[in-house]
N, C-alpha and C positions, 0 to 999 in steps of 0.2 A: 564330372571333372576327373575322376579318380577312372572310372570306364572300367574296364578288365584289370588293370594293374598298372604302374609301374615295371618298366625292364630297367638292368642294370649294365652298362659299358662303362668297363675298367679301361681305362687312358695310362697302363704302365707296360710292366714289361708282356709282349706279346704271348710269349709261352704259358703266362701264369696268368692272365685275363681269361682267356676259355674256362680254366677252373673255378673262377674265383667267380663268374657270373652265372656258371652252374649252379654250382654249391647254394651260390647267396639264395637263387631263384628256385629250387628243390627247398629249402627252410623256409622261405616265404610260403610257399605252396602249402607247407606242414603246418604253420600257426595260421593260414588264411588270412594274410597280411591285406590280399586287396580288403577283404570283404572288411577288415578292423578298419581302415584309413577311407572308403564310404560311411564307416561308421561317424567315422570321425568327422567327416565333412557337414554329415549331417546335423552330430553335435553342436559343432561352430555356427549353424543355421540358424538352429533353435534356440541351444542354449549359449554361444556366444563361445564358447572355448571348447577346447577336448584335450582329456588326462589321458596319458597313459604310462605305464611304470613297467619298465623293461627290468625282467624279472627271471629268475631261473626255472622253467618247467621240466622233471624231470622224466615226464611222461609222453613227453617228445621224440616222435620216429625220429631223427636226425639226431648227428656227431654233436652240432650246439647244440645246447636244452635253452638257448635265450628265449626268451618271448614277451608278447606283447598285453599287458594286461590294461583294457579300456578301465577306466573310473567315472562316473558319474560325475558331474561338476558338481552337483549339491553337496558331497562327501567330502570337498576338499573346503575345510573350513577350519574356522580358529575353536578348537575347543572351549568349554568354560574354564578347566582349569589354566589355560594361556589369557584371558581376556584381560587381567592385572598387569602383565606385561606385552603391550602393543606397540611400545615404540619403534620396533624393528617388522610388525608384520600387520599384512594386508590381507583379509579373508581366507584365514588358511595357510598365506605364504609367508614366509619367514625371511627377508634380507639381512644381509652384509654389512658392512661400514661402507663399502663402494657400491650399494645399490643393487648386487647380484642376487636372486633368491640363492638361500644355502639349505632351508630345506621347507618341503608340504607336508601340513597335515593333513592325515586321510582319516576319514571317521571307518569303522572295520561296519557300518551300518548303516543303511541312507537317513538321515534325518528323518522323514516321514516314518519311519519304524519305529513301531510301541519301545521296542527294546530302549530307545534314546528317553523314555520319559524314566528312565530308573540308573539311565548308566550312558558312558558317553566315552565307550573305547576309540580308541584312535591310534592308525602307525604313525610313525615320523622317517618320512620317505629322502633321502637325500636326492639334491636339485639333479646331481648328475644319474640318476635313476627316472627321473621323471621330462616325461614330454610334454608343455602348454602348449599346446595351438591356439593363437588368438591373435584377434587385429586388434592393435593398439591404434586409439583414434586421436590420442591426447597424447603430452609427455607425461608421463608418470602412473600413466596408467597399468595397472597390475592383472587385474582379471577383464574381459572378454563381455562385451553385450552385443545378445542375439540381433541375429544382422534381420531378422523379420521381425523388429522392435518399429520401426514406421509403419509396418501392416497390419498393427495388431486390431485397431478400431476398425479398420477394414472389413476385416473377417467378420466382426459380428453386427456389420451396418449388413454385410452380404448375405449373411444367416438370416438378422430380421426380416429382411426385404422379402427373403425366398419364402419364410415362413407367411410372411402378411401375404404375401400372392396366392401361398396354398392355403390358406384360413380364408380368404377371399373364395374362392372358386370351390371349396364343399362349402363353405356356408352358402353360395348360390346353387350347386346340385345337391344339397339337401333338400329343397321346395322340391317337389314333382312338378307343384300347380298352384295356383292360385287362382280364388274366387274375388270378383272386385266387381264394381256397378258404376256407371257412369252415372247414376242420379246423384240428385244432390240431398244432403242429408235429412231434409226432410219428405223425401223424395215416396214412393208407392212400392219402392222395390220389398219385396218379402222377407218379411224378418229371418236374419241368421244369428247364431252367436259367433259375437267374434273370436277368432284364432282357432275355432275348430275343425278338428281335423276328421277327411271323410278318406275311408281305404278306400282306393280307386284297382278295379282289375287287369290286368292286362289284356289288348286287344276286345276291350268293351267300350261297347258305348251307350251316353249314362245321358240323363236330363239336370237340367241345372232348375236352380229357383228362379223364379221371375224376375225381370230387371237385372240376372246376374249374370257373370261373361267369367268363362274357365279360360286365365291364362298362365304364363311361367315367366319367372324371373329370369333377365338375361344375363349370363355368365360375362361379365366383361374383362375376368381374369385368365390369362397374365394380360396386361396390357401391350400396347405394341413397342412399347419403350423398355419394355423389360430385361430382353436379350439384349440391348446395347446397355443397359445399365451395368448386367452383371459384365460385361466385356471391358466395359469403362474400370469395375473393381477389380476383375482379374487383371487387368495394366497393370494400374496401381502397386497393384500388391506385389508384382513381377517386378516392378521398378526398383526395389529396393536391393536387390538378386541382381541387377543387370540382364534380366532376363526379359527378352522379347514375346510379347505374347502370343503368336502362335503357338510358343513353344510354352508355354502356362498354361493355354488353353489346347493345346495339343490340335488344333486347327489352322491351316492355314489357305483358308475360303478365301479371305480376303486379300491375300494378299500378290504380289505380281514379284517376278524373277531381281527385280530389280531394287524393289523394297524388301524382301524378303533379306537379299546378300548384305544389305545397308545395315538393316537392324543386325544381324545375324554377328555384325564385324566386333561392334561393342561388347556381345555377351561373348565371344571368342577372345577376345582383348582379357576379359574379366576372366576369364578361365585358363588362360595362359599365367598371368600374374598369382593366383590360387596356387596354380601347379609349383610355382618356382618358389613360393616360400612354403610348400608342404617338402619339397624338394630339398630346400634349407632347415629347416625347423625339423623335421620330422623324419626323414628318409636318411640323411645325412646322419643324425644321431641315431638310426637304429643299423645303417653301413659300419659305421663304426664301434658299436658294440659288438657288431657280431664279428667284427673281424680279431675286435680283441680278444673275443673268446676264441673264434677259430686259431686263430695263431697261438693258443695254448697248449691244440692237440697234436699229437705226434702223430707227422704222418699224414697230416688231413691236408696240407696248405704246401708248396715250395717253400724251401729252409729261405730263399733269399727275402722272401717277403716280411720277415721279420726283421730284418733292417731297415727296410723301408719305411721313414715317419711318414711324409706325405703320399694319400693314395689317389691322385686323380680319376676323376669319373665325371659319368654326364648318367641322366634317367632320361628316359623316352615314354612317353606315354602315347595312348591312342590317337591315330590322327581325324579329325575331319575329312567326311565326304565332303567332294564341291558335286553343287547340284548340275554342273553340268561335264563329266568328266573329259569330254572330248576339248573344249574349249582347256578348262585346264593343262591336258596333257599337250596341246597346240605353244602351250606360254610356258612351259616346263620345258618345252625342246628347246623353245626359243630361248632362255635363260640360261641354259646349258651351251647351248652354242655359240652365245657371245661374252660365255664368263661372266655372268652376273650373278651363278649360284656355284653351289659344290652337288655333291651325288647324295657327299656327308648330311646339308641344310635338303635335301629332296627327303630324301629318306626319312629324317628327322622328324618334318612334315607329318609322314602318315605312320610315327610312331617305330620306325623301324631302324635295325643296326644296318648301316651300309656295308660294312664290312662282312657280317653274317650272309644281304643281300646279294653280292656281286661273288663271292662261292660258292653261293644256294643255284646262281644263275649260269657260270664257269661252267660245274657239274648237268648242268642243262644243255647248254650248248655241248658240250664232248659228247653224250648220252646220244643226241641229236644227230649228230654229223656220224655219229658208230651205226647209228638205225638208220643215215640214209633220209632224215627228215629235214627237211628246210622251215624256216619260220616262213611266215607269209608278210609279205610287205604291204603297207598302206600308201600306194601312188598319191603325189602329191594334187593329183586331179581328181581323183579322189574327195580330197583335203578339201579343194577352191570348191568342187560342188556341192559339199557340204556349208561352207561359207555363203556362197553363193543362196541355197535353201533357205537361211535361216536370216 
């Protein structure tokens, strides 16, 4: 979801945009902003939410020292000394008269640490310092459950399973052999003790007792149902992710160009909607932290931008490959040509600023025509025999 990062395009004044998506995108690079908000994402997986408390580092290459400090979710909790007065808070968060959090406890220790069995320090973070990421499934819901809470019986049906199959198959190639007799038990065959075992040599060969037959137990593990079982619980458990299972299982054997785009559309659905409330919740409040802070140094920002209360902006993130680019860029001319998109929504698409694109391209084209180089054209016959092929 998150992919390489986040880019930022300012929607104000023209001259002071290039700055200002510089700047932001050099300080992201310095605290490793993507690498925190993968972090994060994974958090909200697992653990159902993600903390993080925008904080002053002074240790920061860059003009702001803002930064982004992860918290564990188990740390945000209601101390003991708070547990007398709960009517205003929810595991850790503290609300308003209107419902707002006003502020988190953070334990300076994860719960699991011996240190908590003697002492039970803790900050108190105010709300405007701290970032929750979480899906609210209910009204009133305050804290975040793991979205891999449907798959959790899953996983350890799939562990059994795997484990009974490999306890199957050495407990059958532990016998080398077996000695057995087809008489019947009060039969001539010559006395053995039972369950004894005889070392047998390699590439020898040996005489058996009378009446007896040397053979091996058949390995009937894994069965042939097995590989569709486990395929069956990797669904499963992808299901609750929106995620299609080639892409769980990182194979797609089975599947055809056409089922492949079907499935593919839902989990891009589900990843477009992630992006746009990490976009809200998350991104948005650390744009504007740091702008508060940059707008404090002299010298760093255009004097006008300090008048400015609203700062429009859009994020871009990475885009999808289509598995078939040709066919694509066929339906991209075609949409462009009859105005059913902009260059803006093209671009957008595969993550990219149009405006950055069509200067990137200007300066190509002049370069081009100074060298005497022509682009080379795709005849539209070309085009039909390609159509026509496939």
């Amino acid at each position: 979801m998150v992919g390489t990062g986040p880019r930022l395009q300012m929607l104000t004044d023209d001259n002071g945009n290039g700055i200002i998506e510089t700047e932001f995108m050099n300080w992201a690079s310095q605290i490793r902003l993507a690498q925190k908000l993968r972090t994060m994402r994974m958090a909200r997986a697992s653990d159902g939410e993600a903390f993080g408390i925008l904080s002053i580092n002074r240790n920061l290459n860059s003009p702001v020292k803002l930064d982004l400090r992860l918290v564990e979710a188990d740390q945000v909790t209601t101390p003991w000394s708070k547990y007398f007065n709960q009517q205003s808070q929810v595991d850790g968060i503290e609300f308003d008269e209107f419902g707002n959090p006003a502020n988190y406890f953070v334990l300076k220790n994860h719960p699991g640490s011996m240190s908590l069995v003697f002492e039970q320090d803790y900050n108190t973070v105010d709300a405007g310092s701290m970032v929750h990421w979480f899906r609210a499934e209910r009204p009133g819901q305050s804290r975040g459950i793991p979205e891999i809470t449907p798959a959790l019986p899953l996983f350890a049906q799939l562990r059994r399973y795997t484990l009974a199959v490999i306890a199957a198959a050495e407990t059958a190639a532990d016998f080398a052999a077996v000695l057995y007799t087809d008489s019947p038990a009060n039969g001539e065959a010559a006395n053995l003790e039972p369950m004894d075992v005889v070392q047998l040599e390699k590439r020898m060969a040996t005489t058996l007792p009378d009446g007896w037959k040397l053979g091996q137990i058949e390995a009937h593990q894994p069965t042939t149902t097995y590989g569709e079982f486990k395929n069956q619980i990797l669904n499963e458990i992808a299901r609750c992710l929106n995620m299609p299972f080639n892409i769980a299982a990182c194979n797609s054997s089975g599947y055809n160009y056409a089922s492949g785009r079907l499935d593919h559309q839902t989990y891009y659905k589900s990843i477009r909607v992630d992006q746009a409330d990490m976009a809200m919740v998350v991104l948005d409040r650390i744009l504007q932290a740091w702008l508060d802070e940059a707008i404090l140094i002299s010298d760093y920002l255009p004097l006008n931008w300090r008048t400015i209360r609203r700062f429009p902006h859009q994020w871009f993130w990475d885009g999808t490959e289509h598995v078939d680019p040709a066919k694509e860029a066929k339906a991209q001319e075609m949409r462009l040509s009859n105005h059913t998109t902009t260059l803006a929504d093209e671009y957008a698409k595969q993550g990219k600023d149009w405006e950055v694109e069509l200067y990137q391209r200007a300066r190509e084209k002049k370069l081009m025509d100074k060298l005497g180089i022509s682009p080379e054209k795709i005849t539209t016959s070309i085009m039909e025999k390609d159509d026509e092929s496939e």
